[in-house]
C-alpha positions in Angstrom: 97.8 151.1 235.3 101.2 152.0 235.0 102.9 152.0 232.1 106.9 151.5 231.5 109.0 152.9 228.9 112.2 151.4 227.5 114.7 153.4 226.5 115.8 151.3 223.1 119.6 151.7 222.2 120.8 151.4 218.8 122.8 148.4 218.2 126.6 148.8 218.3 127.9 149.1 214.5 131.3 147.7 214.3 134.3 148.6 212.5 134.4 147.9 209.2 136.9 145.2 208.8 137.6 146.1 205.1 140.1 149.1 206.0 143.6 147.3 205.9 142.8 145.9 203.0 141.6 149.0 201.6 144.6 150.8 202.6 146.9 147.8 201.4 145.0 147.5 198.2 145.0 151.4 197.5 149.1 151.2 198.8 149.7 148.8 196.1 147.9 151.2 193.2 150.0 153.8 194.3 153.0 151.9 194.0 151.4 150.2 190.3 150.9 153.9 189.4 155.0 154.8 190.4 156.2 151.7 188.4 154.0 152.6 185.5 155.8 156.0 185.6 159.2 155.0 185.8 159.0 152.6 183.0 157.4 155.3 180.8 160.4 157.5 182.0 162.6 154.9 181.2 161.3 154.3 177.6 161.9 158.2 177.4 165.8 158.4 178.2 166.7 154.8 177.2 167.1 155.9 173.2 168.5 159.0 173.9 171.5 157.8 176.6 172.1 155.2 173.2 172.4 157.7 171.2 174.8 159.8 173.5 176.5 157.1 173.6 177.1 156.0 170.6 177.8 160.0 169.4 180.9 159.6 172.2 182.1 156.6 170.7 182.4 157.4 167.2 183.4 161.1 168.0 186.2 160.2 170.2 187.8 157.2 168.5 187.6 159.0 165.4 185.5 156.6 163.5 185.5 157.1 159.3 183.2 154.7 157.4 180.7 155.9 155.1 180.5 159.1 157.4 183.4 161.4 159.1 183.2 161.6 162.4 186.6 162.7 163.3 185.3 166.2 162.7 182.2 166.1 164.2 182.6 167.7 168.0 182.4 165.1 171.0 179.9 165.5 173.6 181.9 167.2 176.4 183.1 170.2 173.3 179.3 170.5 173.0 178.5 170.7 176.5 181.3 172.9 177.2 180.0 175.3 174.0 176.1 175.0 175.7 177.8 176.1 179.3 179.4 179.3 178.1 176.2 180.2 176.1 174.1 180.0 179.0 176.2 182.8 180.3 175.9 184.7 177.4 172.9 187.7 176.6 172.7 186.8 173.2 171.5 183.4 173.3 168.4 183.9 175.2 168.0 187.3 173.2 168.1 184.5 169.9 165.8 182.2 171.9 163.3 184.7 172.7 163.3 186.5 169.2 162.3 182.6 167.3 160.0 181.7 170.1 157.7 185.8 169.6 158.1 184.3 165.9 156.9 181.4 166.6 154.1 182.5 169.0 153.1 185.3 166.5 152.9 182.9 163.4 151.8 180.0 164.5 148.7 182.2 166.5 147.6 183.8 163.2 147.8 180.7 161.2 145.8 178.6 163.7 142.6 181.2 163.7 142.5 182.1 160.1 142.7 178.5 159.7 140.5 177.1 161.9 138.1 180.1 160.5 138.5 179.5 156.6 138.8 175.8 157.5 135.0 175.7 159.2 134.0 177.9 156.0 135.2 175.6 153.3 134.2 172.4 155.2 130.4 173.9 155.7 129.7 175.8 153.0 129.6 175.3 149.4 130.1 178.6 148.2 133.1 178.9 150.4 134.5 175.6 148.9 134.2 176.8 145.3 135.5 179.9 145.9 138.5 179.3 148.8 139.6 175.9 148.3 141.2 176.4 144.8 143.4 178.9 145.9 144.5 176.9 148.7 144.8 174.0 146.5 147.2 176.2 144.4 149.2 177.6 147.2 149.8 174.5 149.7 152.3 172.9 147.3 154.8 175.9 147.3 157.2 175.5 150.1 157.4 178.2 152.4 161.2 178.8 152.0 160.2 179.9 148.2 158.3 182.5 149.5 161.5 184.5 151.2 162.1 186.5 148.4 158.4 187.6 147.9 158.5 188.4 151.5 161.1 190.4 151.6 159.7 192.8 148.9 156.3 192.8 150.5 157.1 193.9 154.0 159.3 196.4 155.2 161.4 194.7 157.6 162.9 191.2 158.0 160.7 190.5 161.4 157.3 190.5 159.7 158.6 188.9 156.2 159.8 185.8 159.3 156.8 186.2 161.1 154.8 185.9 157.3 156.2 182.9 156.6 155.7 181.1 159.8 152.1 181.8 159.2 152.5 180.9 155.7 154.1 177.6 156.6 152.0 176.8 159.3 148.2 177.8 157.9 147.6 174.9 155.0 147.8 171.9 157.7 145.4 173.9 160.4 143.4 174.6 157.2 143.3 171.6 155.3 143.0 169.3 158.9 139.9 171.5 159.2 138.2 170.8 156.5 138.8 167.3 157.1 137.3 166.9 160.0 134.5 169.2 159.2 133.3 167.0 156.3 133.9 164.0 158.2 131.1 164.6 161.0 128.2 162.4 161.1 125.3 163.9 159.0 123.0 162.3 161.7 124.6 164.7 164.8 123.0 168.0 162.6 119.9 165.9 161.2 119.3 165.1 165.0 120.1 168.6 166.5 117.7 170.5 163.9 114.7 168.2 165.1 115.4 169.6 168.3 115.4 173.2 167.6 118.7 173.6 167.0 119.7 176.8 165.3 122.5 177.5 162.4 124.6 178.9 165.3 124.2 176.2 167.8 124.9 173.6 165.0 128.3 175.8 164.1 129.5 176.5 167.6 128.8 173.2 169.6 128.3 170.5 167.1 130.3 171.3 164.0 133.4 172.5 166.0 133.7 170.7 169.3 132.9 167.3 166.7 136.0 168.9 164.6 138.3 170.0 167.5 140.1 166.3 167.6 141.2 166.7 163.6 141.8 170.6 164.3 144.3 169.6 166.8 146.2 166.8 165.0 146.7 169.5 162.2 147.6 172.0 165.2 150.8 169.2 166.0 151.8 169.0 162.1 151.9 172.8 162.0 154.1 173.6 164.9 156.4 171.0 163.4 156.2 172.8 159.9 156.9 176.0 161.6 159.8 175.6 163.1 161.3 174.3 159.8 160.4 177.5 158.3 161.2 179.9 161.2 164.6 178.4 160.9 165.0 178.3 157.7 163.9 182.4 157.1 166.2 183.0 160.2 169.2 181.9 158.3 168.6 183.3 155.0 167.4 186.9 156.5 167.3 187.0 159.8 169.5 189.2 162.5 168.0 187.5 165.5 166.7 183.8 166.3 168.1 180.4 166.5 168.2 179.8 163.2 170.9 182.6 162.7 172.7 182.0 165.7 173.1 178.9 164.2 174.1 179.5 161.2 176.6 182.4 162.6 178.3 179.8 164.5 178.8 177.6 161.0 180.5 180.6 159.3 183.1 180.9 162.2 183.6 177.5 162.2 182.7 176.8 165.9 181.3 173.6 165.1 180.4 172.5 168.6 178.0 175.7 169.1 176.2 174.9 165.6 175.2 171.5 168.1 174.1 173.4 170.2 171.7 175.5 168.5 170.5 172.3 166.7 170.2 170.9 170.1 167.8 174.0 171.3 166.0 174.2 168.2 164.8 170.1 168.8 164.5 171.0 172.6 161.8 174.1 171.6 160.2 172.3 169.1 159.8 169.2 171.4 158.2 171.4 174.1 155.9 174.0 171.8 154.2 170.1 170.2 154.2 168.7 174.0 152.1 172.0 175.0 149.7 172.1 171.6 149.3 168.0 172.6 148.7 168.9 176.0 146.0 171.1 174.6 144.5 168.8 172.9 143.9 166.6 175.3 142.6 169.3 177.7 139.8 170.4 175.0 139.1 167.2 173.9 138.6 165.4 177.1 135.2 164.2 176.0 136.8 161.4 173.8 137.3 158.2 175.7 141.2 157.9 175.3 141.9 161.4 176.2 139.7 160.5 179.8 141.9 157.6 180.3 
């Protein structure tokens, strides 16, 4: 008996007929995605080509209302002042002198903070003993503390960096405790039934559940110390922004106290972009931060 075998072929799959409209549906999210970028761009330089615009207008026809603007320098005098200071050693010397303040300030402040903050918010001893002290200190602005700092340390750089931290500590603190106290009793209740210990609960339930309220006091502080930094630079300092600016109002060169007003918003806007940017980098758990 003989016996034939058939070789069986599979069947022929054909080409998915989806791929234009794949590639036409993911062409038009790309260009949905574009749009959405330039209108956010848009909303971005919109306000301040207005304002630019309206600064030229008043400055150059000399306008006098309820404010003088016939003194106030135009936009081209304060370009003109920003051009020859980019050429100059100095300015970046003043830039790079408030930014190491900055840096060193705001650092300290934002770990002894965060660290006295977790205390106070999880302990009860902690919050007897610390938080009256904080309580006492938080409403005495930072600028009031010049003097003091100037007797305490021996030269002007560390009585600027001191206040910076000074300025800066109460809203890392005080946003800590916040959002320590605010956690759900039920995340702790349900960690210890599963064997969580005192450390686990500290160092991934207490603090990654607090990091969202840490960082909006992060944002508030930078803010804060700049003020201060500023503020310390002009009454003490030899170096920074803040002198340079205030330099420039003693010699009456107007349009270079614009600029260093200019470059102290600039720094500011980009040290909050960077601590936002943070944020949203540690705290890409929450929902709105994945979107």
């Amino acid at each position: 008996m003989t016996t034939s075998i058939r070789t069986l072929t599979p069947p022929t799959i054909p080409a998915p007929a989806a791929a234009p409209e794949l590639r036409r549906s993911t062409g038009r999210g790309t260009l949905r995605h574009v749009r959405q970028h330039a209108g956010a761009a848009a909303l971005t330089v919109v306000p301040l080509a207005a304002i630019l615009l309206l600064w030229q207008l008043l400055t150059v026809n000399h306008v006098v209302l309820w404010l003088r603007f016939d003194k106030v320098p135009t936009p081209g005098e304060v370009f003109d002042a920003f051009r020859i200071q980019l050429g100059s050693a100095d300015y970046y010397r003043n830039l790079i002198s408030s930014t190491r303040r900055i840096l060193l300030g705001f650092g300290l402040a934002t770990i002894t903070g965060v660290l006295i903050g977790m205390a106070v918010g999880r302990s009860a001893v902690a919050a007897r003993l610390i938080r009256p002290v904080i309580e006492v200190a938080r409403p005495i602005p930072a600028i009031a503390v010049v003097p003091l700092a100037i007797l305490l340390f021996p030269t002007g750089e560390q009585g600027i960096v001191f206040i910076t931290f000074f300025a800066a500590f109460f809203p890392v603190a005080v946003s800590t405790i916040h959002a320590v106290q605010a956690l759900p009793h039920v995340w702790e209740e349900a960690a210890r039934t599963l064997g969580a210990r005192r450390g686990d609960i500290l160092f991934r339930i207490a603090l990654p559940g607090a990091l969202p309220g840490i960082f909006s006091g992060l944002s508030v502080a930078m803010g804060v110390a700049w003020i201060c930094v500023i503020s310390a630079e002009m009454i003490s300092g030899q170096f920074g922004i803040g002198y340079f600016t205030w330099q420039c109002y003693g010699m009456l060169d107007y349009p270079s106290v614009v600029v260093g007003m200019l470059t102290i918003g600039a720094l500011g806007w980009i040290t909050s972009a960077l601590v936002e940017l943070a944020g949203r980098r540690v705290n890409r758990w929450l929902p709105r931060a994945a979107r």
